[in-house]
N, C-alpha and C positions, 0 to 999 in steps of 0.2 A: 234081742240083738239090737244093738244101738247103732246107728249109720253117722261117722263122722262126716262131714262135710267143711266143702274151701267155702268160708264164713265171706259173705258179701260184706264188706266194711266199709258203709256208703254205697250213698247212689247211685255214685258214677263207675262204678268197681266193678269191671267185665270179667277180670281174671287174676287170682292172684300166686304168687312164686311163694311153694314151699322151701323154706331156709331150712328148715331143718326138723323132724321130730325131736320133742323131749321127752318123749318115751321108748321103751324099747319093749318088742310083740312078749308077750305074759309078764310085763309090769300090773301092780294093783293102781288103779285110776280113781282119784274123787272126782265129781262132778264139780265143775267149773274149777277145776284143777287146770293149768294151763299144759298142753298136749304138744304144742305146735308151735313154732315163729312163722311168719308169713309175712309177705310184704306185700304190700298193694303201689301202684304209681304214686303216693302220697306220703304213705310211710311204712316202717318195720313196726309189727305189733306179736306178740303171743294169744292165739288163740285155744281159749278153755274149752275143756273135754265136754261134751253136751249128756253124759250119766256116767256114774259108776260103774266097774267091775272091773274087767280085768282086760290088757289089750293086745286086741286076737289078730290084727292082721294089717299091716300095709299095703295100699293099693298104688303107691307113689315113692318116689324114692326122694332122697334130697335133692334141691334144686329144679325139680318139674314146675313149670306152668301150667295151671290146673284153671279151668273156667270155672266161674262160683256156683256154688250151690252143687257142684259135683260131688259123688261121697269116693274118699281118698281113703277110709280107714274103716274099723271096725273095733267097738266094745262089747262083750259079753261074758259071760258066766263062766268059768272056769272049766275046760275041757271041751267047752260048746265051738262047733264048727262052724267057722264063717262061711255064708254062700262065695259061692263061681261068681264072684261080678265079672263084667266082661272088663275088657283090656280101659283103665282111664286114659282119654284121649288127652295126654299131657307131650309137653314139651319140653328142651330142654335148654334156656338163654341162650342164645346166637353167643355171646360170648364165653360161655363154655366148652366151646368146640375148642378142637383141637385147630391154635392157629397153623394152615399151611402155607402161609410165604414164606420166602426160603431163609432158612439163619445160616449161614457159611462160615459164621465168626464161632459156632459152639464148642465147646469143649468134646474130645470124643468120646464115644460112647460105644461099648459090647456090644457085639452083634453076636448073641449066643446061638439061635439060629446055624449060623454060619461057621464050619470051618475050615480051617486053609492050613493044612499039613500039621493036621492033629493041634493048632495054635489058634484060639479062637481071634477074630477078626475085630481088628479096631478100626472103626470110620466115625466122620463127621455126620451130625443130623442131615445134613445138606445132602451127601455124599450117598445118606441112606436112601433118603427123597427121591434123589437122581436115579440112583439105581431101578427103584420100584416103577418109576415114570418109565425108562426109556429098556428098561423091563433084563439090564447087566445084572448077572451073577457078579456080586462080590466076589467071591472068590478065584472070579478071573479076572480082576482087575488088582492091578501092582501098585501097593503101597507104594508111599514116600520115603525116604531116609529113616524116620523114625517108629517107620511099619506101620504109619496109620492112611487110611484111603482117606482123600480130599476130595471136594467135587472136579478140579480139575483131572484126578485119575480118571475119576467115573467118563468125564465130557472129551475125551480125546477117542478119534476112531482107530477102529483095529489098527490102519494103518501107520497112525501116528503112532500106537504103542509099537507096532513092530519097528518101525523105524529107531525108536527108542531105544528099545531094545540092541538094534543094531551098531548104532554110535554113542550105544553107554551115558546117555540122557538122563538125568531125573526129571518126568515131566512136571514135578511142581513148581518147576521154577521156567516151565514155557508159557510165553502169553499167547494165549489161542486168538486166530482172528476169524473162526467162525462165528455161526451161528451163536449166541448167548456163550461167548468165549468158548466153543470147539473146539478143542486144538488136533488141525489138520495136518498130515504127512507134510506139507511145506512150511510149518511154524517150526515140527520137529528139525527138518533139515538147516532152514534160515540160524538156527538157534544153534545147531552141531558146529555150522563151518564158523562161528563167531570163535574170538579166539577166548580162550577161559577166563583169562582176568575183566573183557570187557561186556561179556553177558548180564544181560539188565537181569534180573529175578523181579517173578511174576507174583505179586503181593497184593493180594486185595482189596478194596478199600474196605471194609470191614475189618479186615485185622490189620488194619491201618489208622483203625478210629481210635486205641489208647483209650479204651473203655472199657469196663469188666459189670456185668451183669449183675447186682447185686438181688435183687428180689426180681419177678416176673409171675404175675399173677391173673384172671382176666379183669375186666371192667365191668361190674356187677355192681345190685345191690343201690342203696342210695347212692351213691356216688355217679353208678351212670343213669341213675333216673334221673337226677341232678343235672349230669352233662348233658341230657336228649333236650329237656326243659331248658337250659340256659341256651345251648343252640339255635335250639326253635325261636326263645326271643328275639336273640340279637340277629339271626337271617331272615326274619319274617316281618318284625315291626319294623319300621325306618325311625331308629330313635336318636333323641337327641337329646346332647343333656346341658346345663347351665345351671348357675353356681351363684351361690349371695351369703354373705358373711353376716352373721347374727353375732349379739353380745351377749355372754350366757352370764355375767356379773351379777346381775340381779337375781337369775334365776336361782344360781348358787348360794344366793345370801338366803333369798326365800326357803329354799329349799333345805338350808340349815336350820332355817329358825324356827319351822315346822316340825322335825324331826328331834329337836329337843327334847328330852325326856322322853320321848317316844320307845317303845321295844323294837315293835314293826316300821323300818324304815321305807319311806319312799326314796325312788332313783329320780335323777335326772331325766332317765327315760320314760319313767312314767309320765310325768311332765310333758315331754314330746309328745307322746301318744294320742295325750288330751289336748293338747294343742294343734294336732295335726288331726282331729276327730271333727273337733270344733270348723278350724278352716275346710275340710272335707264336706261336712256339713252346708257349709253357706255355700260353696259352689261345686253347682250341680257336673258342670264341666267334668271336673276331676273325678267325678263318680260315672259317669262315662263312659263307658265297653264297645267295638266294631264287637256285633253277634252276627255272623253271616253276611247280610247284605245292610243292616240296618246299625244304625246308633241306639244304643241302649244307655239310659239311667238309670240307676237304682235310687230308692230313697234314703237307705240305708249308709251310714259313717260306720262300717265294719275294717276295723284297720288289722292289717298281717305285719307280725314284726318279723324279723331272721335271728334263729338260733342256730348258731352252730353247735353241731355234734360231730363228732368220731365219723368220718367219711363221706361228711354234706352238710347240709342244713334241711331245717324245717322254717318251717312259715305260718306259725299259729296265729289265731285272730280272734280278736276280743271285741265279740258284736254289738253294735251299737255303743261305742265308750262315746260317743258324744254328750250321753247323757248318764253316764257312770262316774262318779267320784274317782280323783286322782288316788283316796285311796282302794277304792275296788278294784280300779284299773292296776294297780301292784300289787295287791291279790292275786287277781286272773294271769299277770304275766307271769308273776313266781310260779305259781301251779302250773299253768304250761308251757314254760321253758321248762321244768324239773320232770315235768311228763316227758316230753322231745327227747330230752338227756338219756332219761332211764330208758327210752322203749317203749313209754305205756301211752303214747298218744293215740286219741284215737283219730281216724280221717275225719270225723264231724268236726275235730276244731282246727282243720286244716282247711276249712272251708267256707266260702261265703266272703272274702275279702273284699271291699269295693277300692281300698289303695291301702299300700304297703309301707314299709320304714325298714331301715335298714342304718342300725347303728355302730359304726366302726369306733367311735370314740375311743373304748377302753383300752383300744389296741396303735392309739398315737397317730391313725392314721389324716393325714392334714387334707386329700380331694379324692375322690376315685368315681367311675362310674357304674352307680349300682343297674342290676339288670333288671327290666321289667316283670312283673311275675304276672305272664298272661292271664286271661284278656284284661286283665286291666291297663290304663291306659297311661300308669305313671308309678314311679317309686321314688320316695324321698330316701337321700344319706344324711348322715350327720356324723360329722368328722372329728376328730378332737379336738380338746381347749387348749391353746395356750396361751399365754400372759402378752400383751402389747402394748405399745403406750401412745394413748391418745390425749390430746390437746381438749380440755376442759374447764372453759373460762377464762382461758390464758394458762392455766397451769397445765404439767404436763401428769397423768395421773396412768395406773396401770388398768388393764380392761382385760375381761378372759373375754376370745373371741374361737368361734367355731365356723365352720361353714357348711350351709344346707346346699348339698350336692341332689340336686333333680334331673331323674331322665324321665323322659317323657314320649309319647306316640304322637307323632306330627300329624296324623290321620283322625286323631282326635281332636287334640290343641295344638295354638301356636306358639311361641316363645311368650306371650302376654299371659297369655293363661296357667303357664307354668310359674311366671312371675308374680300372678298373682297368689298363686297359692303361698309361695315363699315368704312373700309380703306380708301373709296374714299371719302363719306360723311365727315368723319374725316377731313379730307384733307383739303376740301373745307372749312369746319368750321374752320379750327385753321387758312385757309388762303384766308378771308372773300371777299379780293379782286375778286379773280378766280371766286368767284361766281360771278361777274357783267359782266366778261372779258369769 
Protein backbone atom coordinates (compact mmCIF):
# COMPACT_ATOMS: atom_id res chain seq x y z
CA UNK A 1 0.00 0.00 0.00
CA UNK A 2 1.42 3.29 -0.96
CA UNK A 3 0.56 6.50 1.25
CA UNK A 4 -0.09 9.74 -0.79
CA UNK A 5 0.83 12.64 0.82
CA UNK A 6 0.25 17.03 0.64
CA UNK A 7 3.84 17.24 -0.86
CA UNK A 8 5.88 20.08 1.30
CA UNK A 9 6.96 22.37 -1.88
CA UNK A 10 9.50 24.39 -0.09
CA UNK A 11 10.55 25.30 3.09
CA UNK A 12 8.33 27.76 4.07
CA UNK A 13 5.05 25.43 3.06
CA UNK A 14 2.99 24.80 6.30
CA UNK A 15 -0.10 23.74 4.34
CA UNK A 16 -1.22 23.37 1.09
CA UNK A 17 -5.15 23.57 -0.81
CA UNK A 18 -6.11 20.53 -2.87
CA UNK A 19 -7.38 22.01 -6.30
CA UNK A 20 -8.37 19.26 -7.44
CA UNK A 21 -7.55 15.13 -8.01
CA UNK A 22 -6.70 14.02 -11.54
CA UNK A 23 -7.55 10.78 -10.88
CA UNK A 24 -10.51 9.15 -10.01
CA UNK A 25 -10.60 5.81 -7.01
CA UNK A 26 -9.75 2.53 -9.52
CA UNK A 27 -7.89 4.66 -12.11
CA UNK A 28 -4.43 2.75 -13.21
CA UNK A 29 -1.51 5.12 -11.78
CA UNK A 30 2.22 5.48 -13.05
CA UNK A 31 4.64 6.56 -10.63
CA UNK A 32 5.40 10.22 -10.95
CA UNK A 33 2.37 10.39 -13.09
CA UNK A 34 0.87 13.54 -11.97
CA UNK A 35 -2.29 12.78 -9.31
CA UNK A 36 -3.13 16.02 -7.96
CA UNK A 37 -2.96 20.06 -8.52
CA UNK A 38 -2.19 21.71 -5.35
CA UNK A 39 -1.39 25.19 -4.43
CA UNK A 40 0.86 26.47 -1.97
CA UNK A 41 0.99 30.42 -0.87
CA UNK A 42 3.47 30.91 -3.83
CA UNK A 43 2.08 28.94 -6.57
CA UNK A 44 -0.37 26.29 -8.41
CA UNK A 45 1.73 23.18 -9.14
CA UNK A 46 0.66 19.20 -10.01
CA UNK A 47 1.83 16.79 -7.81
CA UNK A 48 3.06 13.25 -9.10
CA UNK A 49 1.78 9.88 -7.79
CA UNK A 50 4.81 8.61 -5.39
CA UNK A 51 4.20 4.45 -7.02
CA UNK A 52 2.22 2.60 -9.24
CA UNK A 53 -1.04 0.78 -9.19
CA UNK A 54 -4.19 1.35 -8.97
CA UNK A 55 -6.15 4.39 -6.97
CA UNK A 56 -7.89 3.00 -3.83
CA UNK A 57 -9.03 5.77 -1.99
CA UNK A 58 -9.53 9.58 -1.21
CA UNK A 59 -9.09 10.88 2.24
CA UNK A 60 -9.89 14.69 1.07
CA UNK A 61 -12.15 16.15 -1.14
CA UNK A 62 -11.58 19.13 -3.58
CA UNK A 63 -10.70 22.17 -2.23
CA UNK A 64 -9.52 21.11 1.42
CA UNK A 65 -6.66 22.54 3.18
CA UNK A 66 -4.43 19.77 4.15
CA UNK A 67 -1.13 20.42 6.42
CA UNK A 68 1.98 18.86 4.52
CA UNK A 69 3.26 15.87 4.79
CA UNK A 70 -0.39 14.60 5.66
CA UNK A 71 -1.51 11.29 3.61
CA UNK A 72 -4.67 12.52 1.65
CA UNK A 73 -4.96 9.29 -0.53
CA UNK A 74 -4.04 5.94 -1.25
CA UNK A 75 -2.32 3.48 -4.13
CA UNK A 76 -2.53 -0.23 -4.23
CA UNK A 77 -3.03 -3.43 -5.94
CA UNK A 78 -6.16 -4.07 -7.28
CA UNK A 79 -9.06 -5.21 -5.07
CA UNK A 80 -6.60 -4.37 -1.97
CA UNK A 81 -8.36 -2.45 0.93
CA UNK A 82 -7.23 0.71 2.00
CA UNK A 83 -6.95 1.06 5.99
CA UNK A 84 -9.58 3.13 8.39
CA UNK A 85 -7.27 6.32 8.34
CA UNK A 86 -8.80 8.55 10.84
CA UNK A 87 -10.73 11.53 9.75
CA UNK A 88 -7.92 14.30 7.78
CA UNK A 89 -7.88 17.35 9.71
CA UNK A 90 -8.48 19.55 6.64
CA UNK A 91 -10.29 22.56 5.98
CA UNK A 92 -12.22 24.13 3.67
CA UNK A 93 -11.14 28.32 2.18
CA UNK A 94 -12.92 30.86 4.33
CA UNK A 95 -13.95 31.84 0.77
CA UNK A 96 -15.88 28.80 -0.09
CA UNK A 97 -18.36 29.31 2.29
CA UNK A 98 -21.42 30.03 1.55
CA UNK A 99 -21.56 34.08 1.46
CA UNK A 100 -24.41 35.08 4.17
CA UNK A 101 -24.89 38.79 3.83
CA UNK A 102 -27.95 39.65 2.73
CA UNK A 103 -28.77 39.86 -1.40
CA UNK A 104 -32.28 41.45 -1.64
CA UNK A 105 -31.66 42.27 -5.29
CA UNK A 106 -31.71 38.22 -6.33
CA UNK A 107 -33.70 36.70 -8.74
CA UNK A 108 -36.35 34.41 -7.12
CA UNK A 109 -35.96 31.10 -6.41
CA UNK A 110 -38.28 27.63 -5.56
CA UNK A 111 -38.87 27.02 -2.33
CA UNK A 112 -39.70 23.15 -2.94
CA UNK A 113 -39.78 22.58 0.57
CA UNK A 114 -42.61 24.60 0.91
CA UNK A 115 -46.19 24.55 -0.13
CA UNK A 116 -49.01 27.03 -0.11
CA UNK A 117 -52.21 25.62 -1.57
CA UNK A 118 -50.96 22.80 -3.48
CA UNK A 119 -48.70 25.96 -5.50
CA UNK A 120 -45.15 25.74 -4.67
CA UNK A 121 -43.74 28.86 -3.09
CA UNK A 122 -41.68 31.57 -4.84
CA UNK A 123 -39.31 34.03 -2.70
CA UNK A 124 -36.35 35.96 -2.72
CA UNK A 125 -32.76 34.51 -1.33
CA UNK A 126 -33.25 37.47 1.07
CA UNK A 127 -36.69 36.63 1.99
CA UNK A 128 -35.52 32.82 2.54
CA UNK A 129 -32.71 34.19 5.07
CA UNK A 130 -35.33 36.28 6.83
CA UNK A 131 -37.59 33.65 7.17
CA UNK A 132 -35.06 30.93 8.67
CA UNK A 133 -33.52 33.88 11.12
CA UNK A 134 -36.71 35.30 12.57
CA UNK A 135 -37.89 31.52 12.35
CA UNK A 136 -41.75 32.72 9.74
CA UNK A 137 -43.23 29.92 7.89
CA UNK A 138 -43.25 30.93 4.39
CA UNK A 139 -46.38 29.85 3.88
CA UNK A 140 -47.92 32.24 6.03
CA UNK A 141 -46.42 35.01 4.74
CA UNK A 142 -48.37 36.90 1.51
CA UNK A 143 -46.87 37.21 -1.58
CA UNK A 144 -46.67 40.43 -3.64
CA UNK A 145 -48.61 41.19 -6.70
CA UNK A 146 -46.77 38.73 -8.78
CA UNK A 147 -46.89 35.71 -6.01
CA UNK A 148 -43.49 36.17 -5.04
CA UNK A 149 -42.42 36.73 -1.14
CA UNK A 150 -39.96 39.70 -0.62
CA UNK A 151 -38.13 40.43 2.41
CA UNK A 152 -40.36 43.17 2.99
CA UNK A 153 -43.38 40.39 3.33
CA UNK A 154 -41.27 38.33 5.64
CA UNK A 155 -40.14 41.92 8.03
CA UNK A 156 -43.78 43.24 8.53
CA UNK A 157 -45.43 42.10 11.95
CA UNK A 158 -48.52 40.18 12.27
CA UNK A 159 -50.06 43.26 12.96
CA UNK A 160 -48.97 45.10 10.05
CA UNK A 161 -50.10 42.21 7.83
CA UNK A 162 -53.40 42.18 9.45
CA UNK A 163 -53.86 45.70 8.98
CA UNK A 164 -53.14 45.00 5.44
CA UNK A 165 -55.09 42.74 4.98
CA UNK A 166 -57.70 45.00 6.24
CA UNK A 167 -57.47 48.15 4.04
CA UNK A 168 -56.36 46.02 0.83
CA UNK A 169 -52.54 47.08 1.13
CA UNK A 170 -49.90 45.48 -0.82
CA UNK A 171 -47.11 45.60 1.57
CA UNK A 172 -44.37 45.83 -1.08
CA UNK A 173 -44.85 49.03 -1.72
CA UNK A 174 -44.88 50.10 2.41
CA UNK A 175 -41.68 51.84 3.71
CA UNK A 176 -41.16 50.25 7.10
CA UNK A 177 -39.88 52.50 9.76
CA UNK A 178 -38.76 49.96 12.13
CA UNK A 179 -36.16 48.00 13.13
CA UNK A 180 -33.85 47.14 9.84
CA UNK A 181 -37.01 48.43 7.75
CA UNK A 182 -40.07 46.54 10.03
CA UNK A 183 -42.92 47.41 8.66
CA UNK A 184 -45.28 48.32 11.78
CA UNK A 185 -49.20 48.55 12.15
CA UNK A 186 -48.64 52.55 11.83
CA UNK A 187 -46.46 52.50 8.42
CA UNK A 188 -49.53 50.15 7.32
CA UNK A 189 -52.04 52.71 8.33
CA UNK A 190 -49.90 56.09 7.38
CA UNK A 191 -49.65 54.35 3.93
CA UNK A 192 -53.72 53.36 3.65
CA UNK A 193 -55.10 56.91 4.50
CA UNK A 194 -52.52 58.52 1.75
CA UNK A 195 -54.50 59.03 -1.21
CA UNK A 196 -53.70 56.48 -4.22
CA UNK A 197 -52.11 58.52 -6.72
CA UNK A 198 -49.74 60.09 -4.02
CA UNK A 199 -48.17 56.91 -2.40
CA UNK A 200 -44.38 56.83 -2.59
CA UNK A 201 -43.53 52.90 -3.47
CA UNK A 202 -41.00 51.42 -1.34
CA UNK A 203 -38.03 50.52 -3.72
CA UNK A 204 -34.80 49.37 -2.54
CA UNK A 205 -31.78 50.53 -3.13
CA UNK A 206 -30.51 47.36 -4.57
CA UNK A 207 -33.07 47.15 -7.20
CA UNK A 208 -32.43 50.63 -7.57
CA UNK A 209 -28.72 49.97 -8.53
CA UNK A 210 -29.44 49.09 -12.59
CA UNK A 211 -27.12 46.35 -12.46
CA UNK A 212 -27.53 42.73 -13.23
CA UNK A 213 -25.09 39.96 -11.94
CA UNK A 214 -23.24 38.57 -14.53
CA UNK A 215 -20.87 35.91 -13.01
CA UNK A 216 -20.39 35.62 -8.93
CA UNK A 217 -17.85 33.26 -7.91
CA UNK A 218 -15.65 33.24 -4.55
CA UNK A 219 -12.10 34.70 -4.19
CA UNK A 220 -9.66 31.88 -4.33
CA UNK A 221 -6.87 30.41 -5.69
CA UNK A 222 -3.85 32.68 -6.98
CA UNK A 223 -5.82 35.51 -7.32
CA UNK A 224 -6.54 35.87 -3.51
CA UNK A 225 -3.23 34.72 -2.62
CA UNK A 226 -2.17 37.60 -4.68
CA UNK A 227 -4.84 40.04 -3.13
CA UNK A 228 -3.56 38.97 0.87
CA UNK A 229 0.15 39.63 -0.31
CA UNK A 230 -0.43 42.95 -2.20
CA UNK A 231 -2.59 44.21 0.86
CA UNK A 232 -0.23 43.24 3.23
CA UNK A 233 2.38 45.38 1.28
CA UNK A 234 0.66 48.43 0.71
CA UNK A 235 -0.84 48.59 4.68
CA UNK A 236 2.12 47.41 6.27
CA UNK A 237 5.16 49.16 4.60
CA UNK A 238 4.99 52.96 4.41
CA UNK A 239 5.96 53.20 0.66
CA UNK A 240 6.95 55.57 -1.40
CA UNK A 241 7.55 55.94 -4.85
CA UNK A 242 9.59 58.36 -7.31
CA UNK A 243 10.24 58.31 -10.95
CA UNK A 244 13.37 59.31 -13.55
CA UNK A 245 13.22 59.07 -17.18
CA UNK A 246 15.88 56.88 -18.94
CA UNK A 247 16.79 56.97 -22.83
CA UNK A 248 16.34 53.54 -24.04
CA UNK A 249 17.95 54.78 -27.79
CA UNK A 250 21.08 53.18 -27.47
CA UNK A 251 19.94 50.29 -25.78
CA UNK A 252 17.70 49.45 -28.72
CA UNK A 253 20.20 50.08 -31.26
CA UNK A 254 22.66 47.63 -29.15
CA UNK A 255 20.21 45.38 -28.64
CA UNK A 256 19.58 45.12 -32.52
CA UNK A 257 22.83 44.80 -33.48
CA UNK A 258 23.42 41.82 -31.13
CA UNK A 259 20.67 39.98 -32.22
CA UNK A 260 21.65 39.95 -35.86
CA UNK A 261 21.78 36.69 -37.30
CA UNK A 262 21.07 35.45 -34.14
CA UNK A 263 18.21 32.38 -33.71
CA UNK A 264 17.78 32.95 -29.92
CA UNK A 265 16.93 36.38 -29.31
CA UNK A 266 17.58 38.65 -26.37
CA UNK A 267 14.79 41.27 -24.76
CA UNK A 268 15.05 44.57 -23.83
CA UNK A 269 14.38 43.04 -20.50
CA UNK A 270 16.97 40.96 -20.21
CA UNK A 271 19.06 43.90 -20.51
CA UNK A 272 17.17 45.55 -17.53
CA UNK A 273 17.63 42.62 -15.38
CA UNK A 274 21.49 42.85 -15.84
CA UNK A 275 21.41 46.13 -15.33
CA UNK A 276 19.45 46.17 -12.33
CA UNK A 277 21.64 43.04 -10.96
CA UNK A 278 24.67 45.05 -11.46
CA UNK A 279 23.35 48.30 -9.57
CA UNK A 280 21.77 45.78 -6.80
CA UNK A 281 25.06 44.57 -6.56
CA UNK A 282 27.06 47.80 -5.67
CA UNK A 283 24.58 48.92 -3.24
CA UNK A 284 24.16 47.02 -0.37
CA UNK A 285 21.23 49.42 0.73
CA UNK A 286 18.88 48.06 -1.84
CA UNK A 287 19.56 44.55 -0.70
CA UNK A 288 18.32 45.45 2.52
CA UNK A 289 15.21 43.67 4.50
CA UNK A 290 13.53 45.01 8.26
CA UNK A 291 13.59 40.89 9.68
CA UNK A 292 11.90 41.35 12.89
CA UNK A 293 13.74 43.87 14.88
CA UNK A 294 16.76 44.04 12.89
CA UNK A 295 18.12 45.34 9.20
CA UNK A 296 19.26 42.57 7.26
CA UNK A 297 21.62 42.45 4.05
CA UNK A 298 22.04 39.97 1.84
CA UNK A 299 25.06 39.59 -0.32
CA UNK A 300 23.25 38.21 -2.95
CA UNK A 301 21.77 40.35 -6.57
CA UNK A 302 18.93 37.64 -6.71
CA UNK A 303 16.39 39.69 -8.84
CA UNK A 304 12.34 38.59 -9.01
CA UNK A 305 10.70 39.69 -12.36
CA UNK A 306 6.46 39.71 -12.72
CA UNK A 307 4.78 37.27 -14.91
CA UNK A 308 1.50 37.52 -15.41
CA UNK A 309 -0.73 34.57 -15.66
CA UNK A 310 -4.52 33.78 -15.91
CA UNK A 311 -5.69 35.09 -12.37
CA UNK A 312 -2.34 36.81 -10.86
CA UNK A 313 1.10 36.79 -11.29
CA UNK A 314 4.31 35.05 -10.35
CA UNK A 315 7.54 36.39 -9.20
CA UNK A 316 10.43 34.13 -10.46
CA UNK A 317 14.03 34.91 -9.70
CA UNK A 318 17.01 34.46 -11.41
CA UNK A 319 19.88 33.99 -8.61
CA UNK A 320 22.74 35.75 -8.78
CA UNK A 321 22.36 37.42 -12.55
CA UNK A 322 24.97 39.90 -11.53
CA UNK A 323 27.26 37.55 -12.62
CA UNK A 324 25.36 35.70 -15.48
CA UNK A 325 25.46 36.73 -19.06
CA UNK A 326 22.66 38.79 -20.62
CA UNK A 327 22.49 35.69 -22.56
CA UNK A 328 21.85 33.24 -19.78
CA UNK A 329 19.88 35.74 -18.17
CA UNK A 330 17.05 35.13 -21.31
CA UNK A 331 17.51 31.64 -20.91
CA UNK A 332 16.50 31.55 -17.31
CA UNK A 333 13.73 34.17 -17.94
CA UNK A 334 12.19 32.13 -20.91
CA UNK A 335 12.10 28.98 -18.98
CA UNK A 336 10.61 30.54 -16.04
CA UNK A 337 7.99 32.75 -17.38
CA UNK A 338 6.99 29.57 -19.60
CA UNK A 339 7.10 27.49 -16.36
CA UNK A 340 4.64 30.41 -14.44
CA UNK A 341 2.30 30.18 -17.65
CA UNK A 342 1.95 26.41 -17.90
CA UNK A 343 1.72 25.61 -14.05
CA UNK A 344 4.96 23.73 -13.75
CA UNK A 345 6.76 26.29 -11.47
CA UNK A 346 8.10 25.10 -8.88
CA UNK A 347 8.19 27.42 -5.22
CA UNK A 348 12.22 27.06 -5.29
CA UNK A 349 12.18 29.57 -8.10
CA UNK A 350 9.79 31.70 -6.50
CA UNK A 351 12.17 32.27 -3.93
CA UNK A 352 15.16 34.01 -2.59
CA UNK A 353 14.58 37.44 -4.35
CA UNK A 354 16.86 40.23 -2.78
CA UNK A 355 14.78 43.19 -5.36
CA UNK A 356 12.32 42.80 -7.84
CA UNK A 357 11.44 44.44 -11.58
CA UNK A 358 8.28 44.74 -12.71
CA UNK A 359 7.96 45.45 -16.58
CA UNK A 360 4.77 47.13 -17.99
CA UNK A 361 6.46 48.24 -21.14
CA UNK A 362 4.82 45.90 -23.51
CA UNK A 363 1.47 46.89 -22.40
CA UNK A 364 2.18 51.04 -23.36
CA UNK A 365 1.80 51.67 -19.96
CA UNK A 366 3.66 55.58 -19.50
CA UNK A 367 4.01 55.50 -14.80
CA UNK A 368 2.31 53.33 -12.27
CA UNK A 369 3.16 52.41 -8.93
CA UNK A 370 4.49 49.04 -8.66
CA UNK A 371 3.88 47.18 -5.21
CA UNK A 372 6.65 45.99 -3.10
CA UNK A 373 7.03 42.13 -2.90
CA UNK A 374 7.85 41.72 0.81
CA UNK A 375 10.31 41.95 2.85
CA UNK A 376 12.12 43.35 0.47
CA UNK A 377 12.72 46.83 0.57
CA UNK A 378 12.10 48.18 -3.00
CA UNK A 379 10.70 47.28 -6.67
CA UNK A 380 11.63 48.76 -9.73
CA UNK A 381 8.88 49.52 -13.09
CA UNK A 382 9.76 50.20 -16.27
CA UNK A 383 7.30 51.79 -18.31
CA UNK A 384 7.01 52.06 -22.13
CA UNK A 385 8.95 53.76 -24.91
CA UNK A 386 8.03 56.33 -26.77
CA UNK A 387 9.64 58.65 -29.31
CA UNK A 388 10.42 62.45 -28.07
CA UNK A 389 12.31 65.02 -29.43
CA UNK A 390 15.40 66.35 -27.87
CA UNK A 391 17.67 69.29 -28.68
CA UNK A 392 21.11 67.80 -29.60
CA UNK A 393 23.94 70.11 -30.54
CA UNK A 394 21.51 72.60 -31.69
CA UNK A 395 19.55 70.15 -33.75
CA UNK A 396 16.44 68.82 -32.85
CA UNK A 397 16.77 64.83 -33.01
CA UNK A 398 14.12 61.86 -32.02
CA UNK A 399 15.11 59.84 -28.59
CA UNK A 400 12.99 56.74 -27.25
CA UNK A 401 12.41 57.48 -23.75
CA UNK A 402 10.97 55.28 -20.72
CA UNK A 403 10.60 55.92 -17.25
CA UNK A 404 12.05 53.86 -14.05
CA UNK A 405 8.98 54.03 -11.73
CA UNK A 406 10.55 53.05 -8.11
CA UNK A 407 8.73 52.27 -4.92
CA UNK A 408 10.50 51.88 -2.11
CA UNK A 409 10.25 51.18 2.08
CA UNK A 410 11.05 54.55 3.80
CA UNK A 411 12.20 52.18 6.84
CA UNK A 412 14.85 51.16 4.99
CA UNK A 413 15.92 53.97 2.41
CA UNK A 414 15.38 57.54 1.72
CA UNK A 415 14.55 59.18 -1.48
CA UNK A 416 18.47 59.39 -2.08
CA UNK A 417 18.92 55.84 -2.06
CA UNK A 418 16.22 54.98 -4.22
CA UNK A 419 17.73 57.61 -6.60
CA UNK A 420 20.69 56.19 -6.48
CA UNK A 421 19.70 53.05 -7.68
CA UNK A 422 17.94 54.66 -10.61
CA UNK A 423 21.05 56.64 -11.37
CA UNK A 424 22.90 53.58 -11.92
CA UNK A 425 20.39 51.49 -13.72
CA UNK A 426 20.10 54.66 -15.99
CA UNK A 427 23.56 54.69 -16.51
CA UNK A 428 23.93 51.37 -17.65
CA UNK A 429 20.99 51.60 -20.02
CA UNK A 430 21.84 54.84 -21.92
CA UNK A 431 25.53 53.06 -21.72
CA UNK A 432 24.45 49.51 -22.99
CA UNK A 433 28.10 48.51 -23.47
CA UNK A 434 28.94 48.59 -19.34
CA UNK A 435 26.46 46.19 -19.13
CA UNK A 436 28.62 43.28 -20.92
CA UNK A 437 32.06 44.88 -19.53
Amino acid sequence: MIEIFMPKAGMDMQEGTLIRWLKNIGDEVEKDEPIMEIETDKITMEAEAPGSGIFLSKLVDDGAVVPVLTVIGYIGEKGEQPPEAPAVEATNPPTEKVVEAPIPAEAPVKMEESVKNGQEILATPYAKKLAAETGVDLKDVQADSRGIIRAKEVLATPLAKRAADEAGVDLAGVPGSGFNGKIVKADVEKYAAQPEGERSVNISAAEMNFRTVETRKPLKGLRKVVGQRMFESYSQVPTVMQSMKVDMTELILFRKKINEGRKEKVSLNDFIIKATAIAVKELPHVRTMIVGDELVTYAEANIGFAVAVDGGLFVPVIKNADVLSVREISRQAKNLAAAAREGKIRPDDCTGATFTISNMGMFDVFTFNPIINQPESGILGITGIEDVLKMRDGNVVVRQEAVLCMSYDHRVMDGVGSAQLKKRVKELIEHPLDILI
